[in-house]
N, C-alpha and C positions, 0 to 999 in steps of 0.2 A: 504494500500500500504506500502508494509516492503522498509526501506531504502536498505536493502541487495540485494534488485531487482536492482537497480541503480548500486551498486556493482557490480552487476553480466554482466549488459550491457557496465559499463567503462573497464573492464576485457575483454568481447567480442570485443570490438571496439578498445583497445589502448594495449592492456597486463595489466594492472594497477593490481596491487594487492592490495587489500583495508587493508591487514595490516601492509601493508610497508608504511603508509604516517599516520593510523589511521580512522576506521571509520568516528569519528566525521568532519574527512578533509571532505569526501565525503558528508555526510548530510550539513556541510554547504555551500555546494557550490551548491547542491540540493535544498536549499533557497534560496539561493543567487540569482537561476535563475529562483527559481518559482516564486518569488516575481519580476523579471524583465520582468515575462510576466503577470504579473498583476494576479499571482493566486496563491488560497492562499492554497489549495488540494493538498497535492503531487502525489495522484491520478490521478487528471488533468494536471498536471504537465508531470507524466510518459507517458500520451495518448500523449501530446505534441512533447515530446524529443522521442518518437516511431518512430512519423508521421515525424519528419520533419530530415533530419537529418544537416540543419542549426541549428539546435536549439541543436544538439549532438553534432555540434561542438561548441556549445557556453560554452557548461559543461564542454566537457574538456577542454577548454582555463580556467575555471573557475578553475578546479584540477589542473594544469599544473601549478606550482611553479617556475619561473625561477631565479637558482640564480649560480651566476656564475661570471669569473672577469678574464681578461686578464693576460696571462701567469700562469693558475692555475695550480701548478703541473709542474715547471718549467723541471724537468726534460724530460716530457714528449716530449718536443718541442727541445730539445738541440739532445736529441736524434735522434729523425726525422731528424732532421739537420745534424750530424752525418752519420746515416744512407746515406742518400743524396749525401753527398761529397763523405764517404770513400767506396762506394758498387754500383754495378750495380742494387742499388735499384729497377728500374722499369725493368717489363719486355714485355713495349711495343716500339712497333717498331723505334715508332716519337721519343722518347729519353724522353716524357713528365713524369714526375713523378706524377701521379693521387691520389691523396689523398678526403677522405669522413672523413666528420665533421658529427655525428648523434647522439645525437640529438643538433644540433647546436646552440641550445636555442637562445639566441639575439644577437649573432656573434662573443662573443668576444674569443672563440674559435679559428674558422676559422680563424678568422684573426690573431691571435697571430702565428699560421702555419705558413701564408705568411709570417707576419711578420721577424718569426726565420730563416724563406728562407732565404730571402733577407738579414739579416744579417750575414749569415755561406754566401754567395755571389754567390747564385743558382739565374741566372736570371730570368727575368718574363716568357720567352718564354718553360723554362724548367721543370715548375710545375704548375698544377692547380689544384683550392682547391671546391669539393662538398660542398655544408651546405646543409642539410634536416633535418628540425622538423618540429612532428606535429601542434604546433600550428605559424597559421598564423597570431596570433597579435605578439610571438615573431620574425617570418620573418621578418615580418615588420618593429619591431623596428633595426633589425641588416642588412635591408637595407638603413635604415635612415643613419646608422655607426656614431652618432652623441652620447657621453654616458656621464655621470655624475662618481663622484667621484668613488662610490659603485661599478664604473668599474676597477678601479685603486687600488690595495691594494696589499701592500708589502713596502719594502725598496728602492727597485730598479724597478725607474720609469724611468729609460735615453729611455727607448723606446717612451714614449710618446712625447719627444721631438723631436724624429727623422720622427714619422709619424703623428701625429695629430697636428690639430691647434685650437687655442682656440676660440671659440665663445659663442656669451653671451647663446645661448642654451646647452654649454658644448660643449666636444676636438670631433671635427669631424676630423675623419678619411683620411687619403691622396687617393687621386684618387688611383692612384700606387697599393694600397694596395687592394683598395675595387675592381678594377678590375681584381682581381686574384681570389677573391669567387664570387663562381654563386651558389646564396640561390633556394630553392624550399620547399614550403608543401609536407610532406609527412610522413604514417606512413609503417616503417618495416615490420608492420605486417599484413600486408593490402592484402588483393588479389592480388591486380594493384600495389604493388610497383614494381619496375622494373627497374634495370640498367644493363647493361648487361654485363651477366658472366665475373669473372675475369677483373671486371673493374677498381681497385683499389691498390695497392703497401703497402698502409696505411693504416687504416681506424681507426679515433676515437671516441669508442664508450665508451662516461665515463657518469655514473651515470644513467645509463637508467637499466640496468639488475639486478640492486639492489630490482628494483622495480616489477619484475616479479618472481613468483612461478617456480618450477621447469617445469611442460609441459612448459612453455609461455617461460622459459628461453630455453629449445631444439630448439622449434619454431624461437627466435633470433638467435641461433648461427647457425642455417642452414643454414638462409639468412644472415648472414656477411660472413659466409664462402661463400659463391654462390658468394660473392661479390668482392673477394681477391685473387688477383695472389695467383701462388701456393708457393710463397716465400715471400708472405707477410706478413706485421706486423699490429697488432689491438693492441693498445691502448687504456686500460683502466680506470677508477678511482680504487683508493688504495683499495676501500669499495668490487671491484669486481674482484680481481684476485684468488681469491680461484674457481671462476665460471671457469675461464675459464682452469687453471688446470685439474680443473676434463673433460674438455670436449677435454682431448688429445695437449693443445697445453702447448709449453715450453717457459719459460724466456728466454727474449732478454738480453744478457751479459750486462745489464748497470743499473747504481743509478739509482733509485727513477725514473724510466721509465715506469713502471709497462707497459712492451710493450710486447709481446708471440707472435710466430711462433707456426704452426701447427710441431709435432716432426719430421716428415718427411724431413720437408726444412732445420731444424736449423743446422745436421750434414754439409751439401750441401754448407749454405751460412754462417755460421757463423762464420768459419777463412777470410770472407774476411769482415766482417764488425769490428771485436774484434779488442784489438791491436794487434800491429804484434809480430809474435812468440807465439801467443796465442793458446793453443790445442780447438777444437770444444769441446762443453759442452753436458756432458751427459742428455738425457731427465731424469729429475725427474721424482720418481714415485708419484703416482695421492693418496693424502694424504689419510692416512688411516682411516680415521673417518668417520662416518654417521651423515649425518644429517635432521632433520626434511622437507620433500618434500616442504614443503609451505612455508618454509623462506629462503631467499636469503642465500647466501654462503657468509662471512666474506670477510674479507680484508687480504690477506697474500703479500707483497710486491716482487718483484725482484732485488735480487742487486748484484753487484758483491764481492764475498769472498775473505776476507783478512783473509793471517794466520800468520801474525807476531805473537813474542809471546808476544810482548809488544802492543797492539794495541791501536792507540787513541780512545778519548770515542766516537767520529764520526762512529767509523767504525765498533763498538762493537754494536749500530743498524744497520747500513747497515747488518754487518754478521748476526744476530737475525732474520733479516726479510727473508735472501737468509733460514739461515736454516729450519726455520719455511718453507718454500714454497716447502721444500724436504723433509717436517716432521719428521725434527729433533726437537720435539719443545721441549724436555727439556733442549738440548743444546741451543736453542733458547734464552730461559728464562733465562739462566745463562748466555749469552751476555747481554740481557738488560738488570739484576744487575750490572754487572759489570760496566757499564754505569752509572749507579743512585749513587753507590762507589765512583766512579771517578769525577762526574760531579756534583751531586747533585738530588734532584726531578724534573723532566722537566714532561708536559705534553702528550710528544712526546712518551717518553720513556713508562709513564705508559700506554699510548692509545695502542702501539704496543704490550707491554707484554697481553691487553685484548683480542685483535685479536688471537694471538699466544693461549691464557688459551680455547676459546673461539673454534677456531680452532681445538684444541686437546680434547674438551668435559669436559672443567669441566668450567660451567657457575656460578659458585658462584665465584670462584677466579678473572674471567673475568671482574664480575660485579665489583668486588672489585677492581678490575686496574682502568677500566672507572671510578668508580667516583673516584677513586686519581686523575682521569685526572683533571675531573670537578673539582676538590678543586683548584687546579692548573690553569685553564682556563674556567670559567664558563661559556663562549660563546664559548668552540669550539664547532662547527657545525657537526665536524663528529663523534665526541665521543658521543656528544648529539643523534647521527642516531641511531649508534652500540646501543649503551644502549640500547636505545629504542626499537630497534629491538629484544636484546637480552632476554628483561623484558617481551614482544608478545609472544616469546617463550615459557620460562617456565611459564606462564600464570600468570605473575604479570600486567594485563592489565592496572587497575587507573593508576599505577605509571606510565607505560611507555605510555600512554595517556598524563598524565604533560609534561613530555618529552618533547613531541609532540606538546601540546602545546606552551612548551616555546620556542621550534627551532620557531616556526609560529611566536611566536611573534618577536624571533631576527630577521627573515626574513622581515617582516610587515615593523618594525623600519626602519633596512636597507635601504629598498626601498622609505620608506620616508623621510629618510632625502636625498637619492639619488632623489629625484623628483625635474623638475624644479620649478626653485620660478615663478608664475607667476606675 
């Protein structure tokens, strides 16, 4: 019994690409459950997880990694918020603004949504928030809405004070809040998923398509289109906006939002969302490079373009990532020097010039940005991906295996020192 067969059935059942996480994730989570049904064959193991398909969801609760932390990607939520106030966002009738969280791993997501509602001052009657992921031990936990440390990370925690209160199990969540998400199992790609057409205004789908191949990735964007007024916005992670580029949609006019409208709406609605006296943004064209079918599409950001000629070094990546997403990337690359000039070596900087090398087809240069990162932040997590990703590519597999391994282990850590003490 080849472990590539398990591969092939977690691909069937969930989109999982087994070189976007690493084989070895897969076999040991393949032991993981052989050994929890008391066998020791992986043989018998496969007849098991054939027959039962409890037992298929036990595996992938077992593959399914969640890691994730309130207001991640702050941008992403200011914007919403934005969106909300200054635009006739929704385009159903009730006035209610519909937004989907997928995959909404253990809530803290979703909630962070509400949360940015209620703070921009969109009442409770005026928005509600979907959460769907497949796995149901994370429902679970982000129905409890009860979270540990590892849920909290940044500088700026005043939100936890406004909605959580402390208990010795860790900050549970305000009523208020958690009765504005309504969680459910579910996967996208399923026969039976099903909400109905054009049911959504928002929808955010961050870190999931990273993980799918090119067919599996079509297969997604069908169904979130199927799922999205015709002037709505998706929301992605940084790792995933090159995907959605090439699949026709444009940048939402705002920082570090990494938000896209299909090109059709954004002429339509985007003088009423931008500020005012702002001209509609032209659709960029869909970057000119090829890439390998079986590896996700990089991280290319959105932001809005400054042309002073003096520019601060903030805004010298902001412009870096707008022009890289309209494949400009040698002007790109020369903003984020000028940044490293002005500021110094940041990890941010070299991470983005990787994306942008990376991006434009020359993976030795890329590689050589990503680890300036890692010299600079040896735990960031998403430089740690890209690498890794990018070493699967050219077929440096050991190395981007370590990788791999060492994200697992920062993850492992994490979550345990996030666990309660008992």
């Amino acid at each position: 019994m080849a472990f590539a067969d398990f591969e092939n059935l977690l691909k069937a059942s969930m989109g999982l690409d087994a070189a976007s996480i690493g084989a070895s994730a897969v076999e040991r989570a393949v032991l993981e459950r052989a050994s929890a049904c008391a066998l020791t064959d992986p043989r018998a193991y496969w007849q098991r997880v054939c027959a039962s398909p409890v037992e298929l969801q036990a595996l992938i609760e077992a593959v399914v990694v969640p890691e994730t932390w309130f207001f991640r990607d702050r941008g992403a939520f200011s914007t919403l918020a934005r969106l909300v106030q200054e635009a006739p966002l929704t385009a159903h009738a009730d006035g209610v603004h519909r937004i989907l969280s997928l995959p909404s791993s253990t809530g803290e997501e979703p909630y962070s949504i509400a949360m940015a509602l209620f703070d921009a001052g969109v009442p409770a009657g005026r928005f509600s928030v979907d959460a769907i992921d497949i796995s149901a031990r994370a429902v679970a936990v982000a129905r409890r809405a009860t979270y540990g440390k590892n849920s909290f990370r940044g500088d700026d925690l005043a939100f936890r004070a406004r909605y959580f209160d402390a208990t010795a199990a860790g900050h549970r969540l305000a009523d208020r809040v958690r009765a504005q998400v309504h969680f459910r199992q579910g996967n996208l790609l399923a026969a039976d998923f099903s909400t109905e057409p054009g049911s959504y205004d928002a929808i955010f789908c961050r870190n999931l398509l990273i993980y799918f191949d090119r067919a599996t990735q079509d297969r997604a964007i069908f169904a979130l289109e199927r799922q999205l007024t015709p002037s709505g916005v998706v929301l992605v992670a940084p790792s995933e906006t090159g995907v959605l580029l090439n699949y026709g949609f444009v940048p939402v006019n705002a920082k570090f939002a990494f938000a896209f409208r299909k090109a059709g709406a954004v002429a339509e609605r985007t003088p009423n969302i931008g500020r005012p006296g702002r001209s509609p943004v032209a659709p960029p064209p869909k970057l000119p490079i090829a890439r390998t079918a079986d590896v996700p599409e990089l991280p290319l950001a959105a932001h809005s373009v400054h042309t002073e000629a003096r520019a601060e070094p903030a805004d010298n990546l902001e412009e870096a990532a707008e022009l890289a997403n309209r494949g400009r990337f040698e002007e790109a690359v020369e903003r984020c020097e000028q940044h490293l000039r002005r500021s110094g070596p940041s990890a941010e900087a070299f991470h983005l010039m990787g994306l942008i090398r990376d991006a434009s087809g020359d993976p030795t240069e890329a590689a050589s940005c990503y680890r300036k990162a890692l010299y600079l932040d040896p735990n960031h997590p998403e430089v740690l991906i890209h690498l890794a990703l990018l070493l699967e590519k050219i077929g440096k597999k050991p190395e981007a295996q370590l990788l791999r391994q060492r994200t697992n282990r920062l993850q492992q850590r994490s979550r345990s020192k996030d666990a309660p003490t008992p």
